[in-house]
Structures are given as C-alpha cells and as structure tokens.
VMD Tcl script that draws the C-alpha trace (Angstrom):
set ca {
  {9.96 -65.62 26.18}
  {11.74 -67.95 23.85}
  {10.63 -71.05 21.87}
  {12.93 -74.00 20.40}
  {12.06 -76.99 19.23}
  {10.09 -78.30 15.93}
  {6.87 -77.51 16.43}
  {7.62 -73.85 17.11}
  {4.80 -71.10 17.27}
  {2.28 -74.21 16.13}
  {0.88 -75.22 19.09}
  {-1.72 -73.48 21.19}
  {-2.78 -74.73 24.40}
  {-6.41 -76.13 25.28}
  {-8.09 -76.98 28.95}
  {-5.99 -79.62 30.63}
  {-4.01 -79.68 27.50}
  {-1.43 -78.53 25.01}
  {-3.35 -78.38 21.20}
  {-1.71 -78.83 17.99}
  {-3.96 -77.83 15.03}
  {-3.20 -79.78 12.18}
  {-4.45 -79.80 8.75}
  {-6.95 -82.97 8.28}
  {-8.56 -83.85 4.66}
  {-5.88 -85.72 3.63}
  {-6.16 -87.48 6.81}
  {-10.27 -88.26 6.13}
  {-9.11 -88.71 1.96}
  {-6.57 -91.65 3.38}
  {-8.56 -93.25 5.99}
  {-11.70 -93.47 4.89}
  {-13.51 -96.54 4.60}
  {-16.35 -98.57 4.97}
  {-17.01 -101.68 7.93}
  {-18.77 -104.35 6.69}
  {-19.68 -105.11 9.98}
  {-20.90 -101.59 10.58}
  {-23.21 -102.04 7.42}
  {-24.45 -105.65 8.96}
  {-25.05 -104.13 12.18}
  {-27.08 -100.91 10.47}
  {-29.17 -103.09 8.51}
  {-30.50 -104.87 11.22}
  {-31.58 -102.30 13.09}
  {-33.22 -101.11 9.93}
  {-35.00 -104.00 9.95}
  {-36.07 -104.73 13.25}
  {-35.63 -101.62 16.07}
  {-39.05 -100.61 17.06}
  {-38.95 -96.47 17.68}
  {-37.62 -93.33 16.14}
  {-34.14 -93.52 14.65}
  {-31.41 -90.27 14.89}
  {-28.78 -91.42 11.91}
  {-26.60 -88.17 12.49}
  {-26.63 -89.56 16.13}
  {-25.94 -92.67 15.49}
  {-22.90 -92.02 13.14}
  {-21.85 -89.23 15.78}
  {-21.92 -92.40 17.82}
  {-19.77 -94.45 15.59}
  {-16.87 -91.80 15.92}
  {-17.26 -91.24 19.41}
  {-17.15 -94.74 20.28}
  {-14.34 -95.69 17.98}
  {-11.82 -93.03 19.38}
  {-13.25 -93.96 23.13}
  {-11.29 -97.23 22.02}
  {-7.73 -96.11 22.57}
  {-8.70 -96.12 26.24}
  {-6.94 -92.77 27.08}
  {-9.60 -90.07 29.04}
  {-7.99 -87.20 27.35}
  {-8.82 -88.41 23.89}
  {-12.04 -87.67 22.66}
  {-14.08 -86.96 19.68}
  {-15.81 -83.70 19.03}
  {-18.57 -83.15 17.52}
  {-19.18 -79.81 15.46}
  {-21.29 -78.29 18.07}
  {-18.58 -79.81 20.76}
  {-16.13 -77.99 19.06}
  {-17.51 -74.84 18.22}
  {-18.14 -74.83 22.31}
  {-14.57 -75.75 23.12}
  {-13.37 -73.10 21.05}
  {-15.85 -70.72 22.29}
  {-14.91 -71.58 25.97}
  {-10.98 -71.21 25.07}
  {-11.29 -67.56 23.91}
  {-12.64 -66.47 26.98}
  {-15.33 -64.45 25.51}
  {-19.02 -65.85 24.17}
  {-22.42 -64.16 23.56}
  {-24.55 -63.86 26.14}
  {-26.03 -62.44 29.24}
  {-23.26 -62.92 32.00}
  {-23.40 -64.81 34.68}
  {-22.35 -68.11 37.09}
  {-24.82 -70.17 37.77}
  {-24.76 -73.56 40.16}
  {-27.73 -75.67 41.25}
  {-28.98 -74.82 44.58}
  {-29.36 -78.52 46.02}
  {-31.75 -77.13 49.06}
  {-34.64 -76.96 46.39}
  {-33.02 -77.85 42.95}
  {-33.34 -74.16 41.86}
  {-30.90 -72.61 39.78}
  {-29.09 -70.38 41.76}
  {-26.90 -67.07 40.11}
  {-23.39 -67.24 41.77}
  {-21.96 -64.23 40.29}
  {-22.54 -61.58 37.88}
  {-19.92 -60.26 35.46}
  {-19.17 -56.60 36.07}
  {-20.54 -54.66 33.07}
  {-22.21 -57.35 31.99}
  {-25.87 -57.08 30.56}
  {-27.23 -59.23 33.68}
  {-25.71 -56.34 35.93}
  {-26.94 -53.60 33.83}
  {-30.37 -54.83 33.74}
  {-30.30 -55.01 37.70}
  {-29.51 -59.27 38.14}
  {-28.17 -59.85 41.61}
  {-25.82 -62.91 42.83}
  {-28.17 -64.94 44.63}
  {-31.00 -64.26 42.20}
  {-32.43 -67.44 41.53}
  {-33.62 -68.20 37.44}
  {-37.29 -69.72 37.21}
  {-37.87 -69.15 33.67}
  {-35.50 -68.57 30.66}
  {-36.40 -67.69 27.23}
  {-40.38 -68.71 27.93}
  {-39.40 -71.97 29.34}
  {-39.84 -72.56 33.27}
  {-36.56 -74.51 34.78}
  {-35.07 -76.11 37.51}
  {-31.72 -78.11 38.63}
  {-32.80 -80.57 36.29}
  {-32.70 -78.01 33.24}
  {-28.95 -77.35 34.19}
  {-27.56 -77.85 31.28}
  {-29.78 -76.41 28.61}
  {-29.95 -73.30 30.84}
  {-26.62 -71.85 28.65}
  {-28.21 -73.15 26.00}
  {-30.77 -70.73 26.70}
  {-29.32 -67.56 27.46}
  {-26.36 -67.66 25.04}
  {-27.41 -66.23 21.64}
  {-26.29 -63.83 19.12}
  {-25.04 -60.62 20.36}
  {-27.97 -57.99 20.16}
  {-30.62 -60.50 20.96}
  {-32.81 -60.61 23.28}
  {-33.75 -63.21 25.92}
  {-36.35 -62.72 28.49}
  {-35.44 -64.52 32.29}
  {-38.07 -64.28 34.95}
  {-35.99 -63.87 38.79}
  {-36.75 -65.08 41.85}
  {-34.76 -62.63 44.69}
  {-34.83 -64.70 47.67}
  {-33.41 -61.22 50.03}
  {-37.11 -59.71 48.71}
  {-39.18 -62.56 48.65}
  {-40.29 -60.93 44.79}
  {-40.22 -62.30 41.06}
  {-38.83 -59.91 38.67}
  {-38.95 -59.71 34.72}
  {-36.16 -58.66 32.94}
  {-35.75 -58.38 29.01}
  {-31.78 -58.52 28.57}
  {-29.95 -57.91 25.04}
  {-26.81 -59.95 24.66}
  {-23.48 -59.00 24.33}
  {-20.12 -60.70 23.83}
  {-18.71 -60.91 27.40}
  {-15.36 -61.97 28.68}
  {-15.06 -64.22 31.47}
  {-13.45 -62.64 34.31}
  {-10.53 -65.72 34.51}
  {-8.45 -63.00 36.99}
  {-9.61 -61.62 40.10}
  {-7.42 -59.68 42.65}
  {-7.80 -57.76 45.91}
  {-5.02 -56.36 48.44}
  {-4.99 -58.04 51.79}
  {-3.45 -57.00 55.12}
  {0.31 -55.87 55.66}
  {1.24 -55.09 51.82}
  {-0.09 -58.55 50.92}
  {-1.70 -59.10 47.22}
  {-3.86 -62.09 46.24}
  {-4.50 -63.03 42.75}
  {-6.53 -65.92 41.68}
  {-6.35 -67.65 38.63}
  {-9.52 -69.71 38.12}
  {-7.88 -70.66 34.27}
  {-5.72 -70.23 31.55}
  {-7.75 -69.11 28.39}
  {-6.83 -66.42 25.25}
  {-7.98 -63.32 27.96}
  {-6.29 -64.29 30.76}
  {-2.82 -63.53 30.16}
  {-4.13 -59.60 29.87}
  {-6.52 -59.50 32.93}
  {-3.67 -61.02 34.86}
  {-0.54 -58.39 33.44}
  {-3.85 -55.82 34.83}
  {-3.84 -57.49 38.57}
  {-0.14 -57.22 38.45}
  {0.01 -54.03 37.24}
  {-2.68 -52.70 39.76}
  {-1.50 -54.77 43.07}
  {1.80 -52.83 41.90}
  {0.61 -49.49 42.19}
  {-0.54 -50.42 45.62}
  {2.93 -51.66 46.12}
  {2.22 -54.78 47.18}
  {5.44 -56.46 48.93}
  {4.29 -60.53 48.48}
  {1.87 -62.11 46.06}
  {-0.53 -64.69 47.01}
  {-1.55 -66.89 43.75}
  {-4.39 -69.18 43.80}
  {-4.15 -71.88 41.55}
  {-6.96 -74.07 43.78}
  {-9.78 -75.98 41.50}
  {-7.85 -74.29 38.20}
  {-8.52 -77.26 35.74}
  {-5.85 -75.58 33.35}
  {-6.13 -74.48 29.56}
  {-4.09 -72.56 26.78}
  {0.01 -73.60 27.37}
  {1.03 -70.47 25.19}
  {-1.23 -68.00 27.75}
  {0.51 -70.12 30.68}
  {3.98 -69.89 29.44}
  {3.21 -66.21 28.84}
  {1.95 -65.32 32.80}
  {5.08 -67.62 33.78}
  {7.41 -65.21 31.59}
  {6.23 -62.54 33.92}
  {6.27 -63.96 37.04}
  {10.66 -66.07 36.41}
  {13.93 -65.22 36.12}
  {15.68 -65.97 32.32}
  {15.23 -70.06 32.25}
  {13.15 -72.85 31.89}
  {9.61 -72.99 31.84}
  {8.20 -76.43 30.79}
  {9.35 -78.86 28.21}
  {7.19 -81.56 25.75}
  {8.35 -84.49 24.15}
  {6.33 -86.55 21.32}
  {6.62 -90.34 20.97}
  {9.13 -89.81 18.42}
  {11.19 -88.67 21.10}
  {11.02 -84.60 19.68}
  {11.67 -82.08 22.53}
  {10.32 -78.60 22.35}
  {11.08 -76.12 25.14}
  {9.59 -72.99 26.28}
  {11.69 -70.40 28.05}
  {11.48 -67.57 30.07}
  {13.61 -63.93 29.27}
  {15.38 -62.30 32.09}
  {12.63 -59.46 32.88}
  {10.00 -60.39 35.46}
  {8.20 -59.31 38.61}
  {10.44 -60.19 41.60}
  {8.05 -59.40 43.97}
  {7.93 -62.39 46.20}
  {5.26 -65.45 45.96}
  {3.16 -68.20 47.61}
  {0.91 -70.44 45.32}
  {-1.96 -72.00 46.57}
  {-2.85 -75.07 45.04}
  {-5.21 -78.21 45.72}
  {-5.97 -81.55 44.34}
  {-7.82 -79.90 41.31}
  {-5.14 -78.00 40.68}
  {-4.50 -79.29 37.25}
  {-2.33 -79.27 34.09}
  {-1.58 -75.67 33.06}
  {-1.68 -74.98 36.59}
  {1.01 -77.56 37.55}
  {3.24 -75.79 34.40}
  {3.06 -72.77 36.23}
  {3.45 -73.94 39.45}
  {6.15 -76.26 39.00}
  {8.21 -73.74 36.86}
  {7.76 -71.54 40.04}
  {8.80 -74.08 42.69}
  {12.01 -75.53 40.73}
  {13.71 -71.94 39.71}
  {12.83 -71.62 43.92}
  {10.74 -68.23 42.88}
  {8.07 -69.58 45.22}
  {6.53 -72.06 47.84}
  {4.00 -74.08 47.18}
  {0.99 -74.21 49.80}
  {-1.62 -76.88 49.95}
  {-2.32 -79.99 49.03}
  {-0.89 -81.77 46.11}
  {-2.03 -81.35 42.64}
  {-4.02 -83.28 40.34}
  {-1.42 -85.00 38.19}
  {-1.91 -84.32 34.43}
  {1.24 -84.11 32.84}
  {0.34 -85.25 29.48}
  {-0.31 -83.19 26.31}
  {-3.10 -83.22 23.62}
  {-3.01 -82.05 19.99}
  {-6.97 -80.99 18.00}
  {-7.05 -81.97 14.67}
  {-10.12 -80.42 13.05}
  {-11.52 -82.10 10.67}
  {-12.79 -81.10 7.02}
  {-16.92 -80.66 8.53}
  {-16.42 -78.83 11.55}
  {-15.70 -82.08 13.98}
  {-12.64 -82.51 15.92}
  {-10.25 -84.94 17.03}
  {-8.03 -84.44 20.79}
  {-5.50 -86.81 21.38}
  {-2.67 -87.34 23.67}
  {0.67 -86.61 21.46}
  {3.41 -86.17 24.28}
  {4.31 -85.52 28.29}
  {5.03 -82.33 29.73}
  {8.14 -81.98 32.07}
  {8.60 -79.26 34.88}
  {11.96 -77.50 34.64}
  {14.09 -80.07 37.13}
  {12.81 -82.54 33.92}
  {9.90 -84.39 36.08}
  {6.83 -85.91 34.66}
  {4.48 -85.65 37.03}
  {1.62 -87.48 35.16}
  {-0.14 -89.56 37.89}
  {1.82 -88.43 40.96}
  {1.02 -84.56 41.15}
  {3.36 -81.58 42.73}
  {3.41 -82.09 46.30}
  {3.36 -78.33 48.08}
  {6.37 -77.20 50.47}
  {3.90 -76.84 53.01}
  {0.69 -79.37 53.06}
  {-2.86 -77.83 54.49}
  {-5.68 -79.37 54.50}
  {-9.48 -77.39 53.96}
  {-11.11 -78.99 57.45}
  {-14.15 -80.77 56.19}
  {-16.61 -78.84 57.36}
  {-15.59 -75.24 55.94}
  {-15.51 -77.15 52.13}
  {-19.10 -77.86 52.60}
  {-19.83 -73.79 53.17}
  {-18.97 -73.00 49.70}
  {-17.01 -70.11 49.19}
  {-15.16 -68.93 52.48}
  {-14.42 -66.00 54.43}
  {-10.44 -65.22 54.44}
  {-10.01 -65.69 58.00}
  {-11.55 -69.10 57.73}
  {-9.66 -70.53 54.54}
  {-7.11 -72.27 56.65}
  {-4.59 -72.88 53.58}
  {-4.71 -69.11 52.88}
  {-4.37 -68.21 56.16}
  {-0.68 -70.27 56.05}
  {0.19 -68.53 52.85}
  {0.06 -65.21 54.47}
  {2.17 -66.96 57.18}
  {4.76 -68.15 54.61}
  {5.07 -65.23 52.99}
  {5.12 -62.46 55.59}
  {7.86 -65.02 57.42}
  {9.79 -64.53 53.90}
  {9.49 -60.54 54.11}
  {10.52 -59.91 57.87}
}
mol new
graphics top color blue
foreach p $ca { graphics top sphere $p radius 0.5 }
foreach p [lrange $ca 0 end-1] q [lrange $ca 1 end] { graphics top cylinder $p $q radius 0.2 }
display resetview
C-alpha cells in the first residue's frame, strides 16, 4: 500500500475520524491568555454561589465550552482522563476483566452480553447472560452504567471482586478475578452454507487489521468461495488500520483521498496483491466513517456490492493535538473522498441493493441468520455471482 501526499506516514486514524498528532506547547506558549471577562465572571461566583465549588471542573469547563463554540460535533475537547480513554479504546487492548455489558431494560440490571475468549471473566467461570449485582464492594444497577468500567478496569494483576446473578440457575455466585490486558475481539468470523464466509467488522482499531488478515487467512483454509462483510453499526476508527484491511481486500488503485482547507491532497493507495475471492458488504445507517472508506473503495473499483441500507454519512476528517498536560484537542482539518472522488459527508453510500431489518426482528436484539433479512439477500447476491 502506497502513500503520497504531505502529510505522509503522520497521520493515524481515530473513531469516526482521521487523527493528526501534532506537537502543541508552542501552540499553549502563543495563545495563552487571560479574559477579563472570565476573571469578572469567576469573582462573582466567588463572592456569591452558595455550595461546594470544583475549580479543575470549572476550568475543564472553560475549555470544553470554548471549543463547543466552533459549532462542529466532531470537535471536541479532551480532557486528560478523556484522552487517556480514547487512546486506550484505539489500541484495542485495556486492563481488565473482559466482557460486554448492556443494561437489561426488563429490570435495569446490568446484563453480560459476551465474554472474551481467554479472558479472565471466562477463566473464572462468567457466563453471557450473567447478570453483575455488585462490583468491587459496591452493589449496581442500570443506573451505575457507566461507572461499572470504571470499576472493573484496573491495573493488570489486580484484583476485583464481582458478585453474579445467573438467571439459567436462579444462583448468586462470587468470583475474585485478577486483571489482565485483554484485546477486544473487533473480528469475528464463521463459515456459512455452500462455501460462504462471513466476517464482521464491529471497528477499525490498532488490533484489528491482524484479527482480520486471521479470519481471512482461516475462512481460506476452509476455501471459502464468497465473503460476506458486515460493516452494520461499525462507527469507524483508525484510517491507517482501514486503508491496511482495504489493501487486502483491492486490486492496485485508489483507496480514499483527504484534502485540508488549504486545498493539500494526500492519497492512499492500494498494491496489486489482494484476496480476489468475491464480496458482499453489509452495511446500515450506522455504518459510519472508516466503514464508508472501506466500503466505498470496494463499491467504486466494482470489487463488491453493497447490501443494505445507506450509510451514516461522515466524510469529514479530524486531527488530535495533545496538549503539553495530558488534554487533547480533535478538530475537523479536511473531507475524505471515495475513489470515483465523492464526498459523501451528509448524504451516505447508498447500497446496490436496499433491505430493510423489519421492525420487529430489530427489537429482538441479536438475530438468528435465517431471520436477518439483509443477510439473508447477501447470500442471495453472492451465490447469484458464483453460479
């Protein structure tokens, strides 16, 4: 895979974003300066508020507020926690115990999805299903949501201790678990009737480039004859690990250009070795950003059709700038444009062959093959492509 332009081998890609990490004291050293307004409006509430004050709140405030000005949703302020998290989430691997979790609505219980394999939650005996009443001493419910990560994430070789609720035993269980760094599983794959392979993609982050090359190589050795590749509900992530799974997947070509406001075009190409093995792509309306790189580099070099519904519609890119005490800035810096040299910020990639989920079967959850309607048609495409 080949890189041109001026920003070459700086950028690395972030959740519904490209990221461009820039150095930024002298940015802070230049900028820097004091609102007299700001000082008016702190001395009043000096004076006057009537409660407990947070100053490193307040002046997290400040920034947050400030950058919320430019009135763009993709630019935000991070704080140092924020971005330690961000970057945390990005690499695809954290400390902790190893599960999904979701609030179960029918009794605002927090409900275990799924369970990493060899994970510590699976090697201690944790179930899907399993429902968590207490974490680290503390009892919780749907309300706790998000301090429950909080919670169980810690340094690796620590211990946190989760009572379980197992609904299929109607029993609580205690479990001391030691953490461990743990990669999120990003890639999952399985082979289907006839030949057929599906791979799903549930994001782009630093792992997922190698668990997919694994699915690819594995479905393979089964020798698969058609891919199905499920971009659904994929929110996006790292450009480079996108451009990367792309290089795989086209012919020599094309893969997704940027351009800055100062007009500066850097492009991103793929070499002439890949997989041939013919595709469908499933997407949906939260098919987003990185996803919409990959799939719209796939439906313009023709290497596959696009089943679904049409996809979110981020084609814009954002650049971090840390700054000098752990905080971050993302902005937007430039668009994105598929190979055929479409922006398709706002308006989305519309699939070759629109499906809708029926209403009822997207209130289930998570569905059985034979009743995921838009899956069902990519088998249809695809085994119409091989006959």
């Amino acid at each position: 895979m080949k890189k041109n332009g001026l920003f070459r081998g700086a950028a690395i890609g972030f959740l519904l974003s490209t990221i461009v990490l820039l150095t930024s004291t002298a940015f802070v050293d230049k900028y820097y300066y004091v609102d007299k307004k700001l000082l008016a409006i702190e001395a009043v509430i000096n004076n006057y508020f009537v409660g407990d004050m947070d100053p490193a709140k307040m002046q997290e405030g400040i920034y947050k507020g400030f950058v919320a000005g430019v009135g763009d949703v993709y630019t935000n302020y991070y704080t140092p926690e924020e971005y330690r998290s961000f970057k945390e989430k990005s690499s695809g691997v954290y400390a902790g115990i190893g599960v999904q979790m979701t609030i179960d609505s029918a009794d605002n219980t927090i409900l275990i999805t799924e369970v990493f394999e060899g994970s510590p939650a699976e090697k201690v005996g944790i179930l899907p299903k399993d429902k968590i009443i207490k974490a680290a001493g503390k009892t919780i419910t749907g309300e706790d949501f998000e301090l429950v990560p909080k919670l169980v994430k810690g340094e690796p070789n620590t211990q946190v201790s989760l009572t379980i609720y197992r609904q299929s035993e109607d029993k609580m269980y205690e479990f001391e678990i030691t953490r461990q760094n743990v990669t999120y599983p990003s890639v999952s794959y399985k082979m289907l009737e006839d030949e057929l392979a599906y791979i799903k993609l549930s994001q782009f982050e630093e792992t997922s480039y190698d668990q997919f090359k694994k699915a690819l190589t594995e479905v393979q050795s089964k020798k698969a004859k058609g891919i199905v590749l499920d971009l659904r509900n994929n929110p996006g992530g790292l450009l480079h690990i996108t451009e990367k799974i792309a290089d795989e997947l086209l012919p020599q070509g094309l893969i997704v250009s940027t351009r800055d406001k100062n007009g500066t075009v850097d492009e991103s190409y793929a070499d002439e070795n890949y997989t041939d093995i013919p595709i469908v792509v499933l997407v949906n309306g939260h098919s987003a950003s990185a996803s919409e790189v990959l799939s719209g580099a796939l439906k313009d070099h023709n290497r596959a059709k696009l089943v679904g519904e049409t996809t979110f519609g981020k084609g814009v890119v954002q650049s971090i700038v840390p700054l000098s005490d752990g905080s971050a800035l993302k902005l937007t810096t430039a668009k994105y444009f598929t190979p055929s040299g479409i922006c398709i910020q706002g308006i989305g990639i519309e699939p070759d062959y629109e499906v809708l989920l029926p209403l009822e079967s997207m209130t289930r959850g998570k569905l059985e093959d034979k009743e995921d309607t838009q899956l069902q048609k990519a088998i249809e495409v695809i085994s119409r492509e091989l006959k």
